[in-house]
N, CA, C and O atoms as a GROMACS GRO file, in nm:
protein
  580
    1UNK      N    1  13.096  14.124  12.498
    1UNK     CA    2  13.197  14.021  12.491
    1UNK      C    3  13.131  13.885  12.473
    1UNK      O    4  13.049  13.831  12.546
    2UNK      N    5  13.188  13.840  12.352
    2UNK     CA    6  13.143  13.656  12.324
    2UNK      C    7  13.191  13.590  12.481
    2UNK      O    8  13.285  13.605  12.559
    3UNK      N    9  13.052  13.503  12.470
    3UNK     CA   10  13.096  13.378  12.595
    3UNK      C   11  13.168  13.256  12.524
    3UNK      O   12  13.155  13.205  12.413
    4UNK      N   13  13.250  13.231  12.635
    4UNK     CA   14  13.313  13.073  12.551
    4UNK      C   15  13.245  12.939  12.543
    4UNK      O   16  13.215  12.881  12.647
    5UNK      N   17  13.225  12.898  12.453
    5UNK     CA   18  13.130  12.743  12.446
    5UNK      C   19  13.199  12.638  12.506
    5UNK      O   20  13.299  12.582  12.461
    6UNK      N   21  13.112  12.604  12.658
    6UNK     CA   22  13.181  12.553  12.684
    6UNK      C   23  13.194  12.367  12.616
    6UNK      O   24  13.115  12.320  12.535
    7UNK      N   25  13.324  12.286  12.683
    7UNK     CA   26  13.341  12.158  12.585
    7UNK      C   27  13.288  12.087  12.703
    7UNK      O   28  13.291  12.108  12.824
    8UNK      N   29  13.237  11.989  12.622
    8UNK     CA   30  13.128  11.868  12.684
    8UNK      C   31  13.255  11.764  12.742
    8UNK      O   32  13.259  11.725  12.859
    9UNK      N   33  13.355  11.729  12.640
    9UNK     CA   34  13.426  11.634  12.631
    9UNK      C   35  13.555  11.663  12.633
    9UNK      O   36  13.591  11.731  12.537
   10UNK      N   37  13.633  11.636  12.705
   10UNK     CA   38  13.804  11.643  12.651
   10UNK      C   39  13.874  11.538  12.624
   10UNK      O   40  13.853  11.428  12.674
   11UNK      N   41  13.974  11.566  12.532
   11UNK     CA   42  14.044  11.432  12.502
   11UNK      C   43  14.151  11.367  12.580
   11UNK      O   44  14.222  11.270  12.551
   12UNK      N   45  14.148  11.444  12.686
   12UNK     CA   46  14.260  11.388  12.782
   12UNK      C   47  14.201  11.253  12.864
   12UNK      O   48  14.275  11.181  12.931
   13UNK      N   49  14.082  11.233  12.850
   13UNK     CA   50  13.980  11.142  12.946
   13UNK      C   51  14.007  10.992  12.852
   13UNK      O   52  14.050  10.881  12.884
   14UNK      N   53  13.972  11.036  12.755
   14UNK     CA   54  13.954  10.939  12.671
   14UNK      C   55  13.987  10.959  12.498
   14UNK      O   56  13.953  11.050  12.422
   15UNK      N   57  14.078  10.814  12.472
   15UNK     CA   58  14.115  10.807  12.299
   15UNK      C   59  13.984  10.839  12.234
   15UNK      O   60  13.870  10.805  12.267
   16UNK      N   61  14.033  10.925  12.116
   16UNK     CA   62  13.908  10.883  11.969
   16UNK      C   63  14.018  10.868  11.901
   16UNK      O   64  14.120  10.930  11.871
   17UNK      N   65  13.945  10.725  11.880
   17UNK     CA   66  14.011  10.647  11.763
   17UNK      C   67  13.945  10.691  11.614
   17UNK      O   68  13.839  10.750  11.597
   18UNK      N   69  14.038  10.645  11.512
   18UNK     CA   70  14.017  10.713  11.392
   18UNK      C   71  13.993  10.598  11.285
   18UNK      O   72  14.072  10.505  11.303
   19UNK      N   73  13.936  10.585  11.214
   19UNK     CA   74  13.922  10.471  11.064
   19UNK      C   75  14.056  10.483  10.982
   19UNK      O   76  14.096  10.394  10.908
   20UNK      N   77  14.107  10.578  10.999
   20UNK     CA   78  14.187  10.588  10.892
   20UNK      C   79  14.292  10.580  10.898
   20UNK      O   80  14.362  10.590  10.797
   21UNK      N   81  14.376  10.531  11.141
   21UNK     CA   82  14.470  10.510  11.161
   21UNK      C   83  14.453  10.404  11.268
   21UNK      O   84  14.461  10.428  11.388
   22UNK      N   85  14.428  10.285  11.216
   22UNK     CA   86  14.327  10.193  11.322
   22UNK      C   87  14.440  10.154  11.449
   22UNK      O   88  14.551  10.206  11.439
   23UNK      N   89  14.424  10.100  11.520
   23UNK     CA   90  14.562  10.107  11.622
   23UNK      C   91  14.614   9.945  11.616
   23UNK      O   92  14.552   9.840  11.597
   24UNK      N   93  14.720   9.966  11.636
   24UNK     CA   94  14.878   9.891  11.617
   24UNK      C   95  14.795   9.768  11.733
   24UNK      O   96  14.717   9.782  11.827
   25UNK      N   97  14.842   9.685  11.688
   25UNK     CA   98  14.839   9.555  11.750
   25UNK      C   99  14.989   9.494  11.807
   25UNK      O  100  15.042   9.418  11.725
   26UNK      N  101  15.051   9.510  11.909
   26UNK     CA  102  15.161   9.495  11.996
   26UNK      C  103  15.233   9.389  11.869
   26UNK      O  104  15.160   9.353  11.777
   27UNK      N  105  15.358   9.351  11.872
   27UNK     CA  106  15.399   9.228  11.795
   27UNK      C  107  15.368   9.055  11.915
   27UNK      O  108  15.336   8.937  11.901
   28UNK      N  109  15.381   9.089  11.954
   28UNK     CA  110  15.395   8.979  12.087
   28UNK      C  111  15.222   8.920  12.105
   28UNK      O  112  15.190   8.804  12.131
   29UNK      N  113  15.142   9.020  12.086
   29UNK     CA  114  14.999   8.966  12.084
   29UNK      C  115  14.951   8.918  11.926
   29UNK      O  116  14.849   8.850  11.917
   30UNK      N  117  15.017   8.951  11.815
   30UNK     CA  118  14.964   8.864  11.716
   30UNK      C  119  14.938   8.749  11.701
   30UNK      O  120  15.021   8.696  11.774
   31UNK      N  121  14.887   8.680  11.662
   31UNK     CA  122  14.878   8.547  11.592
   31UNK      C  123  14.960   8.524  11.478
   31UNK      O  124  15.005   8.611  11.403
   32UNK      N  125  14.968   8.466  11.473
   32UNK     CA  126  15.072   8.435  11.320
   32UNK      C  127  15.086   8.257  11.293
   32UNK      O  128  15.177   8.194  11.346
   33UNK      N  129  14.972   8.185  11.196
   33UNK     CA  130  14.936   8.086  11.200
   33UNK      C  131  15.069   8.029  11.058
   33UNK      O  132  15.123   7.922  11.032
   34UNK      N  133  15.075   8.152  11.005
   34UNK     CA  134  15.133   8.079  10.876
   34UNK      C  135  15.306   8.209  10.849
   34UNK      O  136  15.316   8.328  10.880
   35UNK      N  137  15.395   8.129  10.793
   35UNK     CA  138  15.542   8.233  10.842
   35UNK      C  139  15.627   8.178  10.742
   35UNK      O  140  15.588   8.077  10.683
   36UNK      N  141  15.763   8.241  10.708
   36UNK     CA  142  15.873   8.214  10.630
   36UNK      C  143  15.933   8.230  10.716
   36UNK      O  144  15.921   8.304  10.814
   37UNK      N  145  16.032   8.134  10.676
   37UNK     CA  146  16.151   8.087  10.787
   37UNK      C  147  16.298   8.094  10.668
   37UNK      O  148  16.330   8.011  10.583
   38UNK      N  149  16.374   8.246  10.713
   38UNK     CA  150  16.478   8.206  10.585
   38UNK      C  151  16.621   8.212  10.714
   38UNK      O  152  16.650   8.272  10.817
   39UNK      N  153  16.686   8.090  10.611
   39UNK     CA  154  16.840   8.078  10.672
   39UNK      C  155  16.905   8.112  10.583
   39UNK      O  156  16.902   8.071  10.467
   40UNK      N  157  16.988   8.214  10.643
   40UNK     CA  158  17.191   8.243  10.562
   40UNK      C  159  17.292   8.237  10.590
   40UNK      O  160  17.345   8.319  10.666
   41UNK      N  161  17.359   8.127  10.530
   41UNK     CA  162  17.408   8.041  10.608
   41UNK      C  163  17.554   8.058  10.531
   41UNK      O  164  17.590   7.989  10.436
   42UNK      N  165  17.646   8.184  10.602
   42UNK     CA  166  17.811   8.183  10.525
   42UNK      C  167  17.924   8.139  10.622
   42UNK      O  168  17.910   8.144  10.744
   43UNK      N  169  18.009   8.108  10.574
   43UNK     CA  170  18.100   8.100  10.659
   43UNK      C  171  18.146   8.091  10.767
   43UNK      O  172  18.206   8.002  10.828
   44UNK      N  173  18.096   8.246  10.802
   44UNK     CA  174  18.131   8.299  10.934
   44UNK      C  175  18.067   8.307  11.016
   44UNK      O  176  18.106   8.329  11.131
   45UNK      N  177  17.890   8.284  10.964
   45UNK     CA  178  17.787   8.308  11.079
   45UNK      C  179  17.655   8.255  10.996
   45UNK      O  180  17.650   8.257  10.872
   46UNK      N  181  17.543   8.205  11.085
   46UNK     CA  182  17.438   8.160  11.052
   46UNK      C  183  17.322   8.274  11.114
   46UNK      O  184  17.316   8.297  11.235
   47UNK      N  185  17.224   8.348  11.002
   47UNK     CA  186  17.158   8.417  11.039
   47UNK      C  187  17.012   8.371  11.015
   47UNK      O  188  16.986   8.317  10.907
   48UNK      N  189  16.884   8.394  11.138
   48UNK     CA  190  16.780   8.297  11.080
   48UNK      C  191  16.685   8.401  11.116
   48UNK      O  192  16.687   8.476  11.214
   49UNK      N  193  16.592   8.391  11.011
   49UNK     CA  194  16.508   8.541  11.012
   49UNK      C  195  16.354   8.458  11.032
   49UNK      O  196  16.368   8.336  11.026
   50UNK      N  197  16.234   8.498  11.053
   50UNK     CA  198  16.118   8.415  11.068
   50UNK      C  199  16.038   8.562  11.025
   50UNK      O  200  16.040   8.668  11.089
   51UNK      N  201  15.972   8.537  10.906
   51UNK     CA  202  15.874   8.650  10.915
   51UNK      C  203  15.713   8.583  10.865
   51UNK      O  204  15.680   8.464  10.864
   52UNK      N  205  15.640   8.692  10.830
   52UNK     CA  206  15.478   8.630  10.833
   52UNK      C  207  15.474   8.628  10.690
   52UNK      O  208  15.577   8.650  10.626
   53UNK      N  209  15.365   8.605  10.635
   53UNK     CA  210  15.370   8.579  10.479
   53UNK      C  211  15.406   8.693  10.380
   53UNK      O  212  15.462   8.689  10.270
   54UNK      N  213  15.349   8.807  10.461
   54UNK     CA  214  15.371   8.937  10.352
   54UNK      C  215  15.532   9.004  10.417
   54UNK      O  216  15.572   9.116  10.387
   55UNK      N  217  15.591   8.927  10.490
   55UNK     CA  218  15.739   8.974  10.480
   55UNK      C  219  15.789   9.057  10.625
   55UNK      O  220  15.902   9.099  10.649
   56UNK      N  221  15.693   9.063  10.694
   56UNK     CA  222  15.694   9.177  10.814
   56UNK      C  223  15.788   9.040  10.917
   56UNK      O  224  15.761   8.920  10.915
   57UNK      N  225  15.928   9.125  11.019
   57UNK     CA  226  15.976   9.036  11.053
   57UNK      C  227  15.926   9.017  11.204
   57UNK      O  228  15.876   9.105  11.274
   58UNK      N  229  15.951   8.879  11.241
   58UNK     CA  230  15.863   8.836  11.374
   58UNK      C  231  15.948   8.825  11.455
   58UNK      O  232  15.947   8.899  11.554
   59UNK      N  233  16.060   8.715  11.433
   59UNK     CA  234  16.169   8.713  11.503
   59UNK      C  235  16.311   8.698  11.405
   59UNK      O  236  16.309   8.702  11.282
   60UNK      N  237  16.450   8.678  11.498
   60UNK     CA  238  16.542   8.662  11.426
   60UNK      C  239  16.682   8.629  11.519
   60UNK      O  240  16.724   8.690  11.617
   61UNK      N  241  16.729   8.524  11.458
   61UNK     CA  242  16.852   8.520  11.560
   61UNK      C  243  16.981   8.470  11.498
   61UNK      O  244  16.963   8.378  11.418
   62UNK      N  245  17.082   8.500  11.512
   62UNK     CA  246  17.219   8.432  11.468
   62UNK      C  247  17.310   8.410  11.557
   62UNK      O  248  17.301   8.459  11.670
   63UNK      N  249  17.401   8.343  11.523
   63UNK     CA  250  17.488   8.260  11.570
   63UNK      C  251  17.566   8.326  11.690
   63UNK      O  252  17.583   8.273  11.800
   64UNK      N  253  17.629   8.508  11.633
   64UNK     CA  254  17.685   8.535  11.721
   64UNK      C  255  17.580   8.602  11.778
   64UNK      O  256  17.638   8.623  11.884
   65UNK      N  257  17.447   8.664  11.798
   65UNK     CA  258  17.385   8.717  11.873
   65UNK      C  259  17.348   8.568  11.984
   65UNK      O  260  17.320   8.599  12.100
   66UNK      N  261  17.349   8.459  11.959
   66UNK     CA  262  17.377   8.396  12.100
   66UNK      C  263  17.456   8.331  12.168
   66UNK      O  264  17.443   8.234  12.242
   67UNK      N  265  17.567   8.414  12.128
   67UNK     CA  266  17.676   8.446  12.176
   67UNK      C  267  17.856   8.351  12.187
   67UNK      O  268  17.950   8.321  12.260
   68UNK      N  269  17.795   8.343  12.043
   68UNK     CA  270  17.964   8.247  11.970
   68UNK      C  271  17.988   8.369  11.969
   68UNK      O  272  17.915   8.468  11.965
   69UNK      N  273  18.165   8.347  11.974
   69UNK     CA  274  18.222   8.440  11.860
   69UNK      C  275  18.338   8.378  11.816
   69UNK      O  276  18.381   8.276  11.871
   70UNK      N  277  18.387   8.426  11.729
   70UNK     CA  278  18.541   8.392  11.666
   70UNK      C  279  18.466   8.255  11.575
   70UNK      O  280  18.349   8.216  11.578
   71UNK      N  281  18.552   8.217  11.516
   71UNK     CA  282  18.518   8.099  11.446
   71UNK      C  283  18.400   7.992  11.447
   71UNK      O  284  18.339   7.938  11.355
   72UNK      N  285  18.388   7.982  11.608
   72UNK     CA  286  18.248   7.917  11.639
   72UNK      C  287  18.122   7.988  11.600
   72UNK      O  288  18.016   7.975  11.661
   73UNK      N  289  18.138   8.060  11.503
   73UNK     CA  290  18.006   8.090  11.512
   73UNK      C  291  17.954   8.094  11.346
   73UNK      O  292  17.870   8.169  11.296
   74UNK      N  293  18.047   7.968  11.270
   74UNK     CA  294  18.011   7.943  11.143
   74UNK      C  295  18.015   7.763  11.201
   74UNK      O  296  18.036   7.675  11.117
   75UNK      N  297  18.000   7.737  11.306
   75UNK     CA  298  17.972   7.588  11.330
   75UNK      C  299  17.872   7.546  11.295
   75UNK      O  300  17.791   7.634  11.264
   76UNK      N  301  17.810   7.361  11.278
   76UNK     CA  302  17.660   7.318  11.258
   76UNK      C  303  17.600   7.380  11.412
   76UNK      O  304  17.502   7.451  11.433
   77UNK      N  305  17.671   7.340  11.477
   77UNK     CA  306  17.610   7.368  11.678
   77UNK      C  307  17.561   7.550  11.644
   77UNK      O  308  17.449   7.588  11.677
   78UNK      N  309  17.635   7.620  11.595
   78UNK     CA  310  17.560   7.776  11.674
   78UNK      C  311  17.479   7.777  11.557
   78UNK      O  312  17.390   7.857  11.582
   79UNK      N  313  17.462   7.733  11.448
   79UNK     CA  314  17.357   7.741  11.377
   79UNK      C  315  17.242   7.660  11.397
   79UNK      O  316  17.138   7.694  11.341
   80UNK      N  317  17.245   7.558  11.466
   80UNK     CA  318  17.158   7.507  11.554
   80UNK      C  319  17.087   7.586  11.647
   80UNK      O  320  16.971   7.618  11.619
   81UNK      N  321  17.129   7.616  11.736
   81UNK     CA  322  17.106   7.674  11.847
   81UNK      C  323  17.027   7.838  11.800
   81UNK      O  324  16.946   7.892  11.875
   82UNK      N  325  17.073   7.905  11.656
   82UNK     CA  326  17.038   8.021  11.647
   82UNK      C  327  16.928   8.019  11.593
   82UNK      O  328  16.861   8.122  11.605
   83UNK      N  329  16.863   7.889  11.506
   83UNK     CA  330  16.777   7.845  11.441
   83UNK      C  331  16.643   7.795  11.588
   83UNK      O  332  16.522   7.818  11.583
   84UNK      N  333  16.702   7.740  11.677
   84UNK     CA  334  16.628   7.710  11.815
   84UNK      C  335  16.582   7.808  11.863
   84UNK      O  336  16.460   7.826  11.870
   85UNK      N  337  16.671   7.892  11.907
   85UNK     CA  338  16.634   8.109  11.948
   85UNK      C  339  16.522   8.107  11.869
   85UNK      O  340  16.435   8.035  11.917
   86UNK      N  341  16.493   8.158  11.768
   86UNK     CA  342  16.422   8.216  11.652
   86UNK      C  343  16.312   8.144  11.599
   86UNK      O  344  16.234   8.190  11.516
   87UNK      N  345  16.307   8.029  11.648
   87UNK     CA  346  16.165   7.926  11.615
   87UNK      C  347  16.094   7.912  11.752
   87UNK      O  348  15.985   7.856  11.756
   88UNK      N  349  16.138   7.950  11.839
   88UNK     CA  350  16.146   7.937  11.960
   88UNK      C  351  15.962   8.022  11.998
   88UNK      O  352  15.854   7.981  12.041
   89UNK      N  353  16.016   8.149  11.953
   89UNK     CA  354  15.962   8.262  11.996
   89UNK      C  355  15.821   8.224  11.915
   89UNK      O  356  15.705   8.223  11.956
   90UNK      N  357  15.871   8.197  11.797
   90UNK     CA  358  15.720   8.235  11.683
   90UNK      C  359  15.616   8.098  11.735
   90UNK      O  360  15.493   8.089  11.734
   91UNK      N  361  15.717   8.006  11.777
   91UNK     CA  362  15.586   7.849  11.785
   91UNK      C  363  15.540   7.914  11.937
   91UNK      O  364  15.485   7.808  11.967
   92UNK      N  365  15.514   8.004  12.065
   92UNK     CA  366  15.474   8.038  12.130
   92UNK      C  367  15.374   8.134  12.091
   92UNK      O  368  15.267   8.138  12.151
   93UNK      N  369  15.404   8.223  11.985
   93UNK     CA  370  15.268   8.298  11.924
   93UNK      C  371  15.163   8.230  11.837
   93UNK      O  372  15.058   8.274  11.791
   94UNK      N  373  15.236   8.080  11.826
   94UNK     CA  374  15.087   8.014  11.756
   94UNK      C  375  15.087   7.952  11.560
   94UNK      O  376  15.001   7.912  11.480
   95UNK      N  377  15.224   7.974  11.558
   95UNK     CA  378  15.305   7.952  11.414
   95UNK      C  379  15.298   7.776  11.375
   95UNK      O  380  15.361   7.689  11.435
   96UNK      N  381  15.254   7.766  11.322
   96UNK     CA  382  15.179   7.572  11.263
   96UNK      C  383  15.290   7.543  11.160
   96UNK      O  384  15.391   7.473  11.172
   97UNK      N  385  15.241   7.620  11.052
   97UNK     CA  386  15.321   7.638  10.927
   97UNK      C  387  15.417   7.722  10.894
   97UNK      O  388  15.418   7.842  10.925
   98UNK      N  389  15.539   7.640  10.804
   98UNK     CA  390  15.610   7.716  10.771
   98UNK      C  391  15.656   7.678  10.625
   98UNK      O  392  15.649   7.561  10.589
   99UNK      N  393  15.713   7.798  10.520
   99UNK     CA  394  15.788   7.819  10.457
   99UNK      C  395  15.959   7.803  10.452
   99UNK      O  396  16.018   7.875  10.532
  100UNK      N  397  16.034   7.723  10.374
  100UNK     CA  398  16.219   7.714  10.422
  100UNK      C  399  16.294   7.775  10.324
  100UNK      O  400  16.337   7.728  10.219
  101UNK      N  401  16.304   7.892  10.373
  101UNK     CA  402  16.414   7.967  10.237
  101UNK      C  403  16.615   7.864  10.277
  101UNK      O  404  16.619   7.751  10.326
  102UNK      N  405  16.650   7.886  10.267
  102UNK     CA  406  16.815   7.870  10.271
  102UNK      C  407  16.871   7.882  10.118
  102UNK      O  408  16.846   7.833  10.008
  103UNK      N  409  16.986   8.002  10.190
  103UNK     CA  410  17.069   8.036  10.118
  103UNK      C  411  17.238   8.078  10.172
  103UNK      O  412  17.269   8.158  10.260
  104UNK      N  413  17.311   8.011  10.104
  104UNK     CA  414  17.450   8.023  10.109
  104UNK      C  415  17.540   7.919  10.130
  104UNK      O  416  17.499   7.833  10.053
  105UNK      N  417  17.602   7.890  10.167
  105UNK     CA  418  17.728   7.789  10.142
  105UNK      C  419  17.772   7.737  10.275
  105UNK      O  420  17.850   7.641  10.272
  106UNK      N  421  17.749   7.768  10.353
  106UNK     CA  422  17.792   7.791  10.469
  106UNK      C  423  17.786   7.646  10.549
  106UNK      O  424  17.735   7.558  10.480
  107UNK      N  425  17.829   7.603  10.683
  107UNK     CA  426  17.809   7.455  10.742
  107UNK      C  427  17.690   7.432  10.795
  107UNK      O  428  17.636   7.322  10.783
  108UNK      N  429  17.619   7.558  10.876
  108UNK     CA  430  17.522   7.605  10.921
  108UNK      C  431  17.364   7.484  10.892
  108UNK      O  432  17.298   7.414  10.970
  109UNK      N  433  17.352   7.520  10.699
  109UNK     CA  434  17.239   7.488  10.612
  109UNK      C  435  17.180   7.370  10.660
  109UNK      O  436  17.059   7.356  10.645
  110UNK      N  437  17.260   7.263  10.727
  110UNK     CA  438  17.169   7.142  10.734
  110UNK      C  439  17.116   7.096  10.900
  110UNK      O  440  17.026   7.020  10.934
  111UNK      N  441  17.203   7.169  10.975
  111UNK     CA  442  17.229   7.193  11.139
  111UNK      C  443  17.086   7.288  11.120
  111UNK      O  444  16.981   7.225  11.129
  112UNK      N  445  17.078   7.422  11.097
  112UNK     CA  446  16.983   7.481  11.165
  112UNK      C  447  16.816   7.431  11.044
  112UNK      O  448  16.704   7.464  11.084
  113UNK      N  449  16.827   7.377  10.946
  113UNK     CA  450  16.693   7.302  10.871
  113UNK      C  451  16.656   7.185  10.964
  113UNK      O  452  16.538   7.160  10.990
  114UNK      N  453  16.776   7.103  11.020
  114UNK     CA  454  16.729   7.019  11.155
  114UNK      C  455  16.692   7.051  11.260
  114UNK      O  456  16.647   6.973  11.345
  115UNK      N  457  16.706   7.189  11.275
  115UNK     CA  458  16.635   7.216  11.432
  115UNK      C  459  16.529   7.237  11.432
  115UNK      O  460  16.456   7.200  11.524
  116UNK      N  461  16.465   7.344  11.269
  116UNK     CA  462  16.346   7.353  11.223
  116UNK      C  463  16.236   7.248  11.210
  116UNK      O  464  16.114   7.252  11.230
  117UNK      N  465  16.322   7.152  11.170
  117UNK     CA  466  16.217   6.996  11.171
  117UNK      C  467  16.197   7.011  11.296
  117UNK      O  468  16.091   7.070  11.321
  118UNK      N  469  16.273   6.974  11.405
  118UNK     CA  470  16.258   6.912  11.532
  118UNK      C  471  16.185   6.992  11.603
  118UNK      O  472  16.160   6.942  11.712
  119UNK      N  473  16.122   7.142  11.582
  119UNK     CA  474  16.038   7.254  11.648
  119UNK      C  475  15.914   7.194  11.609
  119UNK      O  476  15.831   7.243  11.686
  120UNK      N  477  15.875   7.140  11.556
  120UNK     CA  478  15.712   7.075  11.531
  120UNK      C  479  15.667   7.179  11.488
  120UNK      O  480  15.585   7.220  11.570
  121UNK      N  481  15.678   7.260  11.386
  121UNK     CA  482  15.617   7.347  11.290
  121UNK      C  483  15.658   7.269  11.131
  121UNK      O  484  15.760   7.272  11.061
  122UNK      N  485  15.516   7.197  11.115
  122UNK     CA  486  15.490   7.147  10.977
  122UNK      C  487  15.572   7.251  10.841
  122UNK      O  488  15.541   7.369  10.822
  123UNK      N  489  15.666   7.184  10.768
  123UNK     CA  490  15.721   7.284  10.638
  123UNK      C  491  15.630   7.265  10.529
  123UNK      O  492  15.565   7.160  10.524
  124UNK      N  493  15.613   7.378  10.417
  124UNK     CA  494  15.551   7.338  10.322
  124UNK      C  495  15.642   7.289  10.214
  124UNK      O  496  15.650   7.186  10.146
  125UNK      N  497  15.720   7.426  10.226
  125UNK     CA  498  15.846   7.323  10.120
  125UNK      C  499  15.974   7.402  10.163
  125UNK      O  500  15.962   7.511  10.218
  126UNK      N  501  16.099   7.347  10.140
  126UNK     CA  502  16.253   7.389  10.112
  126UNK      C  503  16.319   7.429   9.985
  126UNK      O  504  16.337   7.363   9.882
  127UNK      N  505  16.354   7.566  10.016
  127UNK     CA  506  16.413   7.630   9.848
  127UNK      C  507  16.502   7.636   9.896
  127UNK      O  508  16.505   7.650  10.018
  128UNK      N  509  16.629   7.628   9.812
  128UNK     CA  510  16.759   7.667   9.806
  128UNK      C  511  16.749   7.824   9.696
  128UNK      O  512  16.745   7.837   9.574
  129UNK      N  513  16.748   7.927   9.812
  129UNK     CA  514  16.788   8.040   9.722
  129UNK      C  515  16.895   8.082   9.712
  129UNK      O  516  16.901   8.204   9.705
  130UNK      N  517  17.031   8.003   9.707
  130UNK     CA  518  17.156   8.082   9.681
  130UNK      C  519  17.185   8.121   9.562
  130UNK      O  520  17.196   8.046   9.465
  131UNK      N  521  17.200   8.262   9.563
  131UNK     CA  522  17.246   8.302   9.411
  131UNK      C  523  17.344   8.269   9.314
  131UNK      O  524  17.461   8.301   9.330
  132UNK      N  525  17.307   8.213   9.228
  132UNK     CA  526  17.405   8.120   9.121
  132UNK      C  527  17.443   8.265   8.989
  132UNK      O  528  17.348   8.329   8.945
  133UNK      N  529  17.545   8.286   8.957
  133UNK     CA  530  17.592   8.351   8.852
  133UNK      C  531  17.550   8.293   8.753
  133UNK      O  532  17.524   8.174   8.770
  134UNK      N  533  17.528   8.351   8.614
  134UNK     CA  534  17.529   8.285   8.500
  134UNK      C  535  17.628   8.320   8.418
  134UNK      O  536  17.616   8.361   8.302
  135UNK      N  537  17.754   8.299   8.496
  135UNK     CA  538  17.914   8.380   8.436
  135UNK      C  539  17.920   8.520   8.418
  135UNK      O  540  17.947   8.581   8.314
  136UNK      N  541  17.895   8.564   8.524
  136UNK     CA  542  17.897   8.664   8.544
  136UNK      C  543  18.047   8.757   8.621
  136UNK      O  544  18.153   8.727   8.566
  137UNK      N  545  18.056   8.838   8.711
  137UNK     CA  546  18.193   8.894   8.825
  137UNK      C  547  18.278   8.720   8.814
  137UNK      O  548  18.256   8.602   8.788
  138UNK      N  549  18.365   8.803   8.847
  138UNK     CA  550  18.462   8.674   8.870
  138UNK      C  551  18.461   8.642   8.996
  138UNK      O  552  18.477   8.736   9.074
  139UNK      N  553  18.444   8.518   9.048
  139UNK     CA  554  18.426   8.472   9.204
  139UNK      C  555  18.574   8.496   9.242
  139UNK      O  556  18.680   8.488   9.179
  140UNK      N  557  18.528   8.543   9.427
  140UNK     CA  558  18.693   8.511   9.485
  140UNK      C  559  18.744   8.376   9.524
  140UNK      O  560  18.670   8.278   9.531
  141UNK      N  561  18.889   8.373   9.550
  141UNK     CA  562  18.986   8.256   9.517
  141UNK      C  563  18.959   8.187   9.636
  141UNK      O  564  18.956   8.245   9.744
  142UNK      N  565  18.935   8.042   9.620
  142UNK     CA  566  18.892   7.946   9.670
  142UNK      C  567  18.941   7.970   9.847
  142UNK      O  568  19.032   8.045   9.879
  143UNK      N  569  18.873   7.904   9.928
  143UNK     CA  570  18.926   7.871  10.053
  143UNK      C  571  19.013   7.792  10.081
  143UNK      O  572  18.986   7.674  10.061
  144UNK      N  573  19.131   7.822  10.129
  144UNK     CA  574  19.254   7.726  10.191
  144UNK      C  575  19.237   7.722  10.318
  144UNK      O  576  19.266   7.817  10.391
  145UNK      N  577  19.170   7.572  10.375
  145UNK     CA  578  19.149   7.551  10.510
  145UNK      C  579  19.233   7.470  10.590
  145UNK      O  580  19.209   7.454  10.709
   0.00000   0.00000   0.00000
């Protein structure tokens, strides 16, 4: 009868780490010196996303996730405040610079780009990405407010 070889090492003691699946770095312990900051800003709600340069998201907050609802939560104030949430988090991980997407129509656009100033994270620049038709679908019928 073969004897069994015995094992020097088990893996229950200790990780082997691998090259080819290097390990995850928590989100909360990154650094993140440089970020896009996009606002969408409709009607009904102001949504503000913060991600790192290649697109991975860091934080994010809107209007009704802090906790408008009903109508208040297409105000300049909760788009303020949701834009405050969400810049909040990233200038504690170490965020200097930023990128300003905004897009949409909404009251939101100039309320939460002012809160962004006032977070002391330097902008590089402000795009307006709202999508413009080039006569294209027919838009729906105006707002009666």
């Amino acid at each position: 009868m073969a004897k069994p070889i015995p094992k020097i090492g088990s893996r229950k003691k200790g990780r082997i780490g691998s090259s080819k699946h290097p390990r995850k770095i928590p989100k909360g312990a990154r650094k993140i010196p440089k970020g896009v900051i996009y606002v969408q800003a409709s009607f009904n709600n102001t949504i503000v996303t913060v991600t790192d340069v290649r697109g991975r998201v860091i934080s994010w907050s809107s209007a009704g996730a802090c906790g408008f609802k009903g109508t208040r939560r297409g105000t300049p104030f909760a788009a303020q405040t949701a834009a405050g949430n969400a810049i909040r988090t990233v200038a504690d991980q170490g965020m200097q610079r930023a990128e300003v997407m905004i897009k949409g129509p909404g009251l939101g656009r100039d309320a939460a780009l002012r809160a962004i100033r006032r977070s002391g994270i330097l902008l590089g620049f402000i795009r307006d990405v709202t999508p413009m038709p080039h006569n294209g679908c027919r838009s729906p019928k105006k707002r009666r407010v």
